[in-house]
Every structure is written in structure tokens, then in C-alpha cells.
C-alpha positions as CSV (number, residue, x, y, z in Angstrom):
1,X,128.1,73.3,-32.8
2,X,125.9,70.8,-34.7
3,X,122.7,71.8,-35.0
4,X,121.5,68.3,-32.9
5,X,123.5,69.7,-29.7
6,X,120.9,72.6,-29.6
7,X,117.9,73.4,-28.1
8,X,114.8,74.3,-31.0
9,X,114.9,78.5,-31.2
10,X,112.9,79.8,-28.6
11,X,113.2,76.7,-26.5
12,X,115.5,75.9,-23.4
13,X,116.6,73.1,-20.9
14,X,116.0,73.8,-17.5
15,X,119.0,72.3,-15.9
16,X,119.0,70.8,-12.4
17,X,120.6,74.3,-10.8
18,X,116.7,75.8,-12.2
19,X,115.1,73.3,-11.5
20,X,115.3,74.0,-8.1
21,X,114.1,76.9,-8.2
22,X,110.7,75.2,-10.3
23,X,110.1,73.0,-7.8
24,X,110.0,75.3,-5.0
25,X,108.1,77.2,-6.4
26,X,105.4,75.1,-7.7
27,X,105.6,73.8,-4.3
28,X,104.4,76.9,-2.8
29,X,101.8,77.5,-5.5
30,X,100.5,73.6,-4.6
31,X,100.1,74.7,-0.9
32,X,98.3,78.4,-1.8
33,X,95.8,77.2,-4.4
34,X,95.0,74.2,-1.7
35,X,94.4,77.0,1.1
36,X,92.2,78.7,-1.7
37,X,90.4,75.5,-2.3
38,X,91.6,74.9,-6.2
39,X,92.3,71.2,-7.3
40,X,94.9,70.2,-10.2
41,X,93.7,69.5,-13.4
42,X,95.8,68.5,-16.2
43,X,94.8,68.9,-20.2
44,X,96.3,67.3,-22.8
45,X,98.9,69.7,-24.6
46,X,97.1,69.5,-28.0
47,X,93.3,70.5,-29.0
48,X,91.5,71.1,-31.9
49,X,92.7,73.9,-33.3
50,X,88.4,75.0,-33.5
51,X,88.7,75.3,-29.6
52,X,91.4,78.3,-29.6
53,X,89.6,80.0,-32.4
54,X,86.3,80.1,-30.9
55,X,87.5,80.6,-27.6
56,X,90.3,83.1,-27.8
57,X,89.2,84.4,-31.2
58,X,90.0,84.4,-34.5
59,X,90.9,88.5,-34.5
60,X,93.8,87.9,-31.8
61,X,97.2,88.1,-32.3
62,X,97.5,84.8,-31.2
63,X,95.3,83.5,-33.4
64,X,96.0,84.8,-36.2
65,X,100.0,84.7,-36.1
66,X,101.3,82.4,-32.7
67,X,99.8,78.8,-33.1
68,X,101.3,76.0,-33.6
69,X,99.1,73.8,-35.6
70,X,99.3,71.0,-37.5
71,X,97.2,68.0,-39.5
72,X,97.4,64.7,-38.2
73,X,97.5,61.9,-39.8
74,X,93.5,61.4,-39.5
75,X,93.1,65.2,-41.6
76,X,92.1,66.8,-38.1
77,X,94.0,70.3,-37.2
78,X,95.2,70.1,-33.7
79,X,96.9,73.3,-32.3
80,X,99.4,72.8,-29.3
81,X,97.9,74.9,-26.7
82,X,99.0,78.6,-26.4
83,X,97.0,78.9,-23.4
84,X,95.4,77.1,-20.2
85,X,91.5,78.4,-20.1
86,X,89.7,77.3,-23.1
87,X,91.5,73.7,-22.2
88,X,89.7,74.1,-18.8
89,X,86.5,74.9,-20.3
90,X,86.6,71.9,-22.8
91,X,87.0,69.7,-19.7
92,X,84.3,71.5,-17.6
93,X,81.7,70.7,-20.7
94,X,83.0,67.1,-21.6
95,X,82.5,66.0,-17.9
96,X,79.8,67.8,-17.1
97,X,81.1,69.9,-14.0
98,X,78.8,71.9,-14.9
99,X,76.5,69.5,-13.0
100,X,78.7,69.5,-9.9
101,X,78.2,71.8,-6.8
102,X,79.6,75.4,-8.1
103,X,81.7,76.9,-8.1
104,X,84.2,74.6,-9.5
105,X,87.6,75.2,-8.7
106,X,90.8,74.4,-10.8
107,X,94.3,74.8,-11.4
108,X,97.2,74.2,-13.7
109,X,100.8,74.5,-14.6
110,X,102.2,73.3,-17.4
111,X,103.5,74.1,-21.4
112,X,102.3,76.2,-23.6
113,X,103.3,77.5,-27.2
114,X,103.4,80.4,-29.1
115,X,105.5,81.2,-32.2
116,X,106.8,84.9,-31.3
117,X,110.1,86.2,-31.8
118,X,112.0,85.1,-28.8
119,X,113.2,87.6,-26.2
120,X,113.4,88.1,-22.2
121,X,110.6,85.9,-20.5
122,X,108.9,85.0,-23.7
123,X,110.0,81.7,-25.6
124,X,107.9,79.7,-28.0
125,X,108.0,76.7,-25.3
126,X,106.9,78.5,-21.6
127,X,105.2,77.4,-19.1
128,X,102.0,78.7,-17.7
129,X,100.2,78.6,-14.2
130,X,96.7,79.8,-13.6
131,X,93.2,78.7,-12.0
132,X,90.2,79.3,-13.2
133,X,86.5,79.3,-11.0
134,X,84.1,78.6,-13.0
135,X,80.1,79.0,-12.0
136,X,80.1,82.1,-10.5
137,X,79.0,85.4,-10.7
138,X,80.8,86.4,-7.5
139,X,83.2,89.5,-7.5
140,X,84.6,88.0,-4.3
141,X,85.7,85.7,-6.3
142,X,87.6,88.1,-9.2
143,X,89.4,89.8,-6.2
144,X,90.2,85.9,-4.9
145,X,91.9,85.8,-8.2
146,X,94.0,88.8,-8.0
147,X,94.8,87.7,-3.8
148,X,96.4,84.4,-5.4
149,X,99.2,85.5,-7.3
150,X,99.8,88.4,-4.6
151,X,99.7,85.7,-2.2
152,X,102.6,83.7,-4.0
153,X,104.6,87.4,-4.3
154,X,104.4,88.0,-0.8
155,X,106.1,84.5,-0.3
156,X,109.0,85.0,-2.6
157,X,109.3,88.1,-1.4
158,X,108.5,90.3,-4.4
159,X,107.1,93.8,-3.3
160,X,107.7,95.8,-6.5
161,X,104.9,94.9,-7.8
162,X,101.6,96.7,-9.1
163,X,98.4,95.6,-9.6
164,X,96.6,97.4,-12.4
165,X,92.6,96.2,-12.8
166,X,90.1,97.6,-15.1
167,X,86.8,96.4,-16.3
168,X,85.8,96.1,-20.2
169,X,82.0,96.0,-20.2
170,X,79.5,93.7,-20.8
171,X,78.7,92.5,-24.9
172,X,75.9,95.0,-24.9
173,X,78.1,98.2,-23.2
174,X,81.0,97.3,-24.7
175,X,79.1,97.4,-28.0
176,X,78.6,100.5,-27.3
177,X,82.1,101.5,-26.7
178,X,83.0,99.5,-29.6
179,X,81.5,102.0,-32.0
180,X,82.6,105.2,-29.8
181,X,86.2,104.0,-30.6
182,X,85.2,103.1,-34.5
183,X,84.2,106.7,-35.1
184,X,86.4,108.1,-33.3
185,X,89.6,106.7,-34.5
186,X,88.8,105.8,-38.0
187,X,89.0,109.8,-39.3
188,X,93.0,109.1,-37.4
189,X,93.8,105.6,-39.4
190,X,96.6,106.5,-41.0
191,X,98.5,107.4,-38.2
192,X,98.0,103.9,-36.0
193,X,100.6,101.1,-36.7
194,X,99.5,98.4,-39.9
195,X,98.1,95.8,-37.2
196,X,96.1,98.9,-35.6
197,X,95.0,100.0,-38.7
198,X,93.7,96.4,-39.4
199,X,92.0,95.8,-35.9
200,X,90.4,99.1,-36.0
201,X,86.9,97.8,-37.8
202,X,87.3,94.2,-36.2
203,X,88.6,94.3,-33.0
204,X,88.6,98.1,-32.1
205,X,89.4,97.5,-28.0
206,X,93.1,96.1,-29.1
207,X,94.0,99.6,-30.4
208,X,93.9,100.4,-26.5
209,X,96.5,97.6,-25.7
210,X,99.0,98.3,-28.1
211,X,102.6,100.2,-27.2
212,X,103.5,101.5,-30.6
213,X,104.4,105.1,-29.9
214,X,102.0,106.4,-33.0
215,X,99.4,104.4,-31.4
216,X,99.8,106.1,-28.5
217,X,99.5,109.5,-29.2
218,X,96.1,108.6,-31.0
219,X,94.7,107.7,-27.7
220,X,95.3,110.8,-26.2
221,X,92.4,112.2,-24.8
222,X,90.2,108.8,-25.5
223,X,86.9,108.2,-23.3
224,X,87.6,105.2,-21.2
225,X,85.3,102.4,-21.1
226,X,84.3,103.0,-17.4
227,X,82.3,106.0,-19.1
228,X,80.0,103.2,-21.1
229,X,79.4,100.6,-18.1
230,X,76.0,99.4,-17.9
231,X,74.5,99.8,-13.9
232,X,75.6,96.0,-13.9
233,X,78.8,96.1,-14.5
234,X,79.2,99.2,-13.0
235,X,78.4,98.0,-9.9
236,X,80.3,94.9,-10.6
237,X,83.4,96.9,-10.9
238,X,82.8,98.7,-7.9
239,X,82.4,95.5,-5.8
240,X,85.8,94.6,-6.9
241,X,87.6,97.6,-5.9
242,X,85.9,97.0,-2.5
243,X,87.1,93.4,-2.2
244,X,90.7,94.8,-2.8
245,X,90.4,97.2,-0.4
246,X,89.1,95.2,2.5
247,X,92.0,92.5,1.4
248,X,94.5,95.6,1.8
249,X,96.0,94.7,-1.7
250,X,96.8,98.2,-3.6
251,X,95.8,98.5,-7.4
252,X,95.5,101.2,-10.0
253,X,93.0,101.9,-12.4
254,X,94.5,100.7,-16.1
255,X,92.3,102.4,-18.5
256,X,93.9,101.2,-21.2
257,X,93.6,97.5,-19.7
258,X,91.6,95.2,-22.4
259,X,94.3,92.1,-22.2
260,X,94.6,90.2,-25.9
261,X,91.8,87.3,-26.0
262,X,88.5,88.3,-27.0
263,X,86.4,86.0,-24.4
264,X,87.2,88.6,-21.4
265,X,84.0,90.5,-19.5
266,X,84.2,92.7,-17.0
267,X,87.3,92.5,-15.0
268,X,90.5,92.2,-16.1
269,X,93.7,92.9,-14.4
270,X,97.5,92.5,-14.6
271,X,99.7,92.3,-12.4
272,X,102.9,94.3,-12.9
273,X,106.9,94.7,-12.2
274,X,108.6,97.5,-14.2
275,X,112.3,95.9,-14.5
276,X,110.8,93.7,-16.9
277,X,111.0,96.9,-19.6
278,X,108.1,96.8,-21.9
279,X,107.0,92.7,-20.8
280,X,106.2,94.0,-17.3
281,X,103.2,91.5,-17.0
282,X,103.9,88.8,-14.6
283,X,100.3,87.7,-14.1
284,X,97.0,88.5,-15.9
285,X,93.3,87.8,-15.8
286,X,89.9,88.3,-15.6
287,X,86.4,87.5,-16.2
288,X,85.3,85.4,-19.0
289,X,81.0,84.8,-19.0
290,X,80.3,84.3,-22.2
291,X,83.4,81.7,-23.3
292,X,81.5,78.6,-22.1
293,X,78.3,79.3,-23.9
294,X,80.7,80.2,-26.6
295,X,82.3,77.1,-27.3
296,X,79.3,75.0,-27.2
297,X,78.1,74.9,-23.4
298,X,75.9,76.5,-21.2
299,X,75.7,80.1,-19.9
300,X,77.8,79.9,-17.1
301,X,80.4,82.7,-15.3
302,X,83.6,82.3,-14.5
303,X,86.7,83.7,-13.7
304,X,90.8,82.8,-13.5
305,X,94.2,84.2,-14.1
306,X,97.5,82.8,-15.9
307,X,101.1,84.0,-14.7
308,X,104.2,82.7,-16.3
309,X,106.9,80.8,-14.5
310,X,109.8,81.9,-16.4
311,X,108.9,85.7,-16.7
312,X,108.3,84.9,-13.0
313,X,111.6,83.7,-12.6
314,X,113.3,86.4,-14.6
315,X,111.7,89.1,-11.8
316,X,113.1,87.3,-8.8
317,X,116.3,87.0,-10.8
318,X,116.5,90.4,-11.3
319,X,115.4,90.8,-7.5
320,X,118.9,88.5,-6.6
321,X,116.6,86.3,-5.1
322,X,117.6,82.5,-4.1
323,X,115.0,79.9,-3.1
324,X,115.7,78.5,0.8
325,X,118.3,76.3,1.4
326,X,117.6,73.3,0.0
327,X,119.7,70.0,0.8
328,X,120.1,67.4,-1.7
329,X,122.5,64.9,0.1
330,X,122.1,64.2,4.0
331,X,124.0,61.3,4.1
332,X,127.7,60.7,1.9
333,X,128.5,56.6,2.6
334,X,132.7,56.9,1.3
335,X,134.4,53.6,1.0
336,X,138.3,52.8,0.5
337,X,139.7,49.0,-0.7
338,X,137.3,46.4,-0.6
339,X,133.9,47.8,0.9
340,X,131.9,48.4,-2.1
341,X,129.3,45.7,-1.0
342,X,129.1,47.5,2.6
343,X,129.1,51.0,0.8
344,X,126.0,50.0,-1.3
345,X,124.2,48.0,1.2
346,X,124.1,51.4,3.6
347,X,123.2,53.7,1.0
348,X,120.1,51.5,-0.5
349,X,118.7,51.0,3.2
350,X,119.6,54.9,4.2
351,X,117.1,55.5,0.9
352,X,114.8,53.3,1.3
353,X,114.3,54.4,5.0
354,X,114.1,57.9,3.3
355,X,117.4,59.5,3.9
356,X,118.3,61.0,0.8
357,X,122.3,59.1,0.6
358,X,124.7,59.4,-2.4
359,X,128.1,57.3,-2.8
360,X,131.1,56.9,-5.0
361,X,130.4,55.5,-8.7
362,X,133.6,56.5,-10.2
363,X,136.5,54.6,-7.9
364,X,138.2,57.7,-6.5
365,X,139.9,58.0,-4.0
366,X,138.7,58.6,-0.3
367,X,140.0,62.2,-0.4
368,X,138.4,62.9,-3.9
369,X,135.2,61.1,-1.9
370,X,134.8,63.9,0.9
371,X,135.3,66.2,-1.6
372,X,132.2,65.0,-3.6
373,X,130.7,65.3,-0.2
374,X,131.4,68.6,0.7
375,X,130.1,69.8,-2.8
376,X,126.9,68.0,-2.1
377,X,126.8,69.5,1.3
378,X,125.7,66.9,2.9
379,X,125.1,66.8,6.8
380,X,126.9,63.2,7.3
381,X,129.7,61.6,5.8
382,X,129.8,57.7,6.9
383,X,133.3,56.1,6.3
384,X,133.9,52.4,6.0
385,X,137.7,51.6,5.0
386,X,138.9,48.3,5.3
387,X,139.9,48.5,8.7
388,X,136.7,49.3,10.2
389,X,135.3,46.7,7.8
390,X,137.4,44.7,9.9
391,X,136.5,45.9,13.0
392,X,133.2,46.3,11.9
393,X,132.3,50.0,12.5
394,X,132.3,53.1,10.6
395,X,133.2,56.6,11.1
396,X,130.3,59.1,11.2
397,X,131.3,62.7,10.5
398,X,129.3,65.7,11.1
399,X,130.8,67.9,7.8
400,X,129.8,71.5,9.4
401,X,131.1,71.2,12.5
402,X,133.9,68.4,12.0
403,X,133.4,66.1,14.6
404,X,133.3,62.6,14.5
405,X,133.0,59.2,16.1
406,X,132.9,55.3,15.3
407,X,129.7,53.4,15.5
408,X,129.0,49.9,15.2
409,X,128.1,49.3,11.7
410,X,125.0,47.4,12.1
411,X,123.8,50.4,14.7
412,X,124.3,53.1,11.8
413,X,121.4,53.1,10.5
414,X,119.7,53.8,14.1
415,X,122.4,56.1,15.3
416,X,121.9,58.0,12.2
417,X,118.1,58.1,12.3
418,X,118.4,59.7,16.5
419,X,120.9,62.4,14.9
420,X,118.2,63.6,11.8
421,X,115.1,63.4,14.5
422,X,116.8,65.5,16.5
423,X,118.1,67.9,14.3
424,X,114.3,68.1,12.8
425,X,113.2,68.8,16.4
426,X,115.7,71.6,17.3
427,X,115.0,73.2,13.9
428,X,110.7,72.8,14.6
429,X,111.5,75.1,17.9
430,X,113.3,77.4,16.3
């Protein structure tokens, strides 16, 4: 196949069948993040490339090895965005939301890029949802963060899931942990993996994230950071788990739980499904304090999580899960001989009264019509051939059941419009 008849490696087409899928659920995510009080915000899918490294940091993986980033035509490096919070918090400072009543509230979905070797719920184009809260202190509101995605999980029916939480200090206790890993590990260097071996002296709390098997045997018998908390964050921590608790959501304790941007304080958390194999993550978060101040702002807390829609997918896939019903087509208008003009006059009123109607736009025959109709599913199938042209009337079939009648043809549109209401109604009772 030539290579213009191809998606870009680590790309792909969501086709219609998908799509469906998308849109219901970013339809439910719409009506939980309203319940929760979020608003949409949308960023522009390029930044300057400064903003990722200051914000995620220039010791990530992502960083170092995943942007996309480019020189425009004006010498300025702009980096297509890898991930949705330092966009929000670029947007909190240029507008000054900061001057708003707090918290302030925000959500996303949307593209983001990586350049990873593609696999199983990771592409270098995927798409991201997440909220972040930002002016708060609240640990209320790092539980709220957790209860969103559960929420949407409950909805689609995904029980197999874990949360795992855990909470990574403070600067000034994680400092300390910092140097308890430093001397600890560095006398065991030449057994970590060449990126451990790297990260050790500059980013020593990624050793704890990674899943290379040598790297894992060198953690045996590690202190966890919980160990180092400051009273603060101690009793930070503590709230959370309470939160939880009262909320009746289940978690584990993650000691090994540091997540991969360096602007996380405090909580994080991830929210699991094991038949992902080793990209079990369907959701992560936490808190993020000092990443304002860090990219130019004030001091000001906040909180927010990111899942990803097709890792998200993949799980319910995996589940055999299909979204509700959903019906394209209600109304099929066939014609036969010379009843184009009626055909296309019903089908442009049945739409523009808000019937979703679809016709005939390849001259087949009326058999190979209520075929197409039956494939659409639709709940009506209006008739016109030139007879009842003549007679001016059309037959109205009910496809699931079979039955039919003639109505006058300048009463379909009304005798149509009873049939839907009442269907609607019989469907709100039950």
C-alpha cells in the first residue's frame, strides 16, 4: 500500500463504528465533571517548548526523549503538548484566574503527543481527559479527584479496577528522602538499568517507578517515603485516606507510587486494571503546589488527574463491553419512479424538525432501499411510489414489528411526530 494510504506510525483513524463509542463516552464525562462543578477549557495543542520543561521537568522521560518539538518560522521552539496540566496552568496565569473566586475548576479532553514506541493503549497521537482544581489546599478535594474517574467506571461498568494512592512528600521531606535513596542505592549502581543508573544523582524518586526486573530487586527492602513525611503532609495523607473511606471507594497503599513529572506534591494515585499487562494505568494524578509558582506565577495549590480515552477503551474492550443502543436513523423516506422531489422534501423537513431521516442517493431499487433501512435500523420506513404519489399518501412502516398503514402525505410529518412522542413517553415510564 502506498505510503499516502496510511496513517503516520503510532497514529490511527477513529472510524465512525469508534466513534460511537467516543462520543458516549465524553458524553458521560460532560455530565460528571458538570455534577462535580468543572467547566471545559480548551488549550491550544502547541506551547513553548520552555513551558513542558519547567513544568514537567527537564529530568523526565518525557522531556528528555517524548516531545515533539519544532522551530517555527519566527526561531521560537514550540513543543506539541504531551500533556494537559501545565497548558491549564499557563491559562490560569495569563488570565489571571488566579484573581477569581477559588477554587477554580477545569476540565479537558483532547490530543496529546509523545514519540514512544507504539504498543497497546499508547500511540504517539492519544487523547487525554483530565481536570485540574486549582487554589486549594483541600484534601477533599484530592479524594474529589480520585471519586471522578471512579465515578465514570462505575458508569461503564468497570469494576476490576484498583485504586492505588500514595503521597511523595513535601520539597523539604522529600529532600530528605532524596538523599536516603542517593546513599543508599548508589554503593548498588551497577546493578540498576542505564536510565536508572542515570537518574539516580538527578532524579533519584524515578528509580522507585521503574519495572526493569534488576531495578526491582534493588528496591527490595527500601524505606518508603511515608517514613520521611513532614507532620504536614503527614496529616495531609491521612485526610485523604479518610475522604476515601467515607466515599466508600477502596484503595491500596502504592509505595512505590512517584508517577513520572517532577511537579507532583503530596498525593498521587493511579488508578489500575491488571488486563492491561504491564500499562495497567487507566487514570493518574495528584497534587502539584509548587508548578504554578514554578512557571512564573504565584504560590498557589492545586490538584487534577489525566486518564486516557484509548487505554480506556482498550479496558472496556477487553471487558466485551458495548456502549447503549444508540440509533442513528429514525426515519428511512424510500422512493420508487418519479418521487425524488417528494422523497427530498420529507427528509429535509423530518431534519430540520429534528428527526434524524436518511434516503436513497444511489438510485436503487425499492428493495435494495429497505434494505439500507434495516441496516440503519431505523424505527420508520416512509414509502412514496408513484402510486401513492398519485394518490397522495405514503406508507408508514414500523420495521420491528412490521406493521403498516397509509397516511396522507401532507399529515406525515404530524402522524410521525405523535408516533416518536409517544414512544419517548412509554420509554420515560419505563
Amino acid at each position: 500500500m502506498d505510503l499516502l494510504a496510511r496513517t503516520p506510525r503510532g497514529t490511527e483513524d477513529v472510524l465512525p463504528e469508534k466513534s460511537r463509542i467516543w462520543r458516549y463516552i465524553e458524553g458521560q464525562l460532560a455530565d460528571i465533571f458538570a455534577l462535580f462543578g468543572y467547566e471545559e477549557i480548551r488549550t491550544p495543542i502547541f506551547e513553548e517548548t520552555e513551558l513542558f520543561q519547567r513544568g514537567i521537568g527537564e529530568t523526565t522521560d518525557i522531556v528528555e526523549k517524548e516531545m515533539y518539538t519544532f522551530v517555527d518560522r519566527g526561531g521560537r521552539s514550540l513543543t506539541l503538548r504531551p500533556e494537559g496540566t501545565a497548558p491549564v496552568v499557563r491559562a490560569y496565569l495569563q488570565h489571571k484566574l488566579y484573581g477569581e473566586p477559588q477554587p477554580v475548576k477545569l476540565y479537558y479532553i483532547g490530543p496529546m503527543f509523545r514519540y514512544e514506541r507504539p504498543q497497546a493503549g499508547r500511540s504517539r497521537q492519544f487523547h487525554q481527559f483530565g481536570a485540574e482544581a486549582l487554589g486549594t489546599q483541600d484534601p477533599a478535594v484530592d479524594a474529589e479527584m480520585i471519586a471522578i474517574p471512579v465515578e465514570l467506571f462505575r458508569r461503564l461498568g468497570l469494576d476490576a479496577v484498583q485504586v492505588q494512592i500514595n503521597s511523595i512528600g513535601c520539597p523539604q521531606c522529600r529532600g530528605e528522602y532524596r538523599s536516603y535513596l542517593i546513599d543508599t542505592l548508589t554503593p548498588k549502581l551497577q546493578e540498576m538499568c542505564a536510565d536508572c543508573q542515570r537518574r539516580l544523582q538527578r532524579n533519584p524518586l524515578r528509580v522507585l517507578d521503574c519495572k526493569d526486573e534488576s531495578c526491582n530487586k534493588v528496591k527490595v527492602g527500601l524505606r518508603p517515603i511515608l517514613d520521611f513525611l513532614c507532620s504536614e503532609c503527614q496529616a495531609h495523607f491521612r485526610a485523604v485516606q479518610d475522604y476515601l473511606e467515607l466515599l466508600e471507594i477502596p484503595y491500596v497503599i502504592n509505595h512505590n507510587l512517584v508517577r513520572g513529572f517532577d511537579y507532583y506534591t503530596k498525593t498521587v494515585f493511579e488508578i489500575v486494571y491488571s488486563g492491561l499487562g504491564a500499562q495497567s494505568a487507566v487514570a493518574g494524578g495528584g497534587r502539584y503546589d509548587g508548578l504554578i509558582e514554578e512557571v512564573g506565577g504565584p504560590s498557589v495549590p492545586a490538584v487534577g488527574f489525566a486518564a486516557g480515552m484509548e487505554r480506556l477503551i482498550l479496558t472496556l474492550e477487553d471487558r466485551g463491553w458495548e456502549p447503549p443502543g444508540t440509533r442513528g436513523t429514525t426515519v428511512y423516506v424510500a422512493g420508487a419512479g418519479q418521487t425524488r422531489r417528494a422523497v427530498v422534501d420529507l427528509v429535509f423537513h423530518l431534519r430540520r424538525a429534528g428527526v434524524a431521516a436518511e434516503m436513497d442517493y444511489l438510485n436503487r431499487s425499492l428493495r435494495a432501499q429497505m434494505k439500507s433501512a434495516n441496516r440503519l435500523n431505523a424505527v420508520w420506513t416512509v414509502i412514496i411510489g408513484e402510486e401513492e404519489l398519485e394518490r397522495k399518501v405514503a406508507v408508514v412502516r414500523h420495521m420491528e414489528s412490521g406493521r403498516q398503514e397509509e397516511v396522507p402525505l401532507d399529515s406525515v410529518m404530524d402522524w410521525l411526530g405523535e408516533q416518536l412522542a409517544a414512544t419517548s413517553c412509554q420509554g420515560a415510564e419505563e
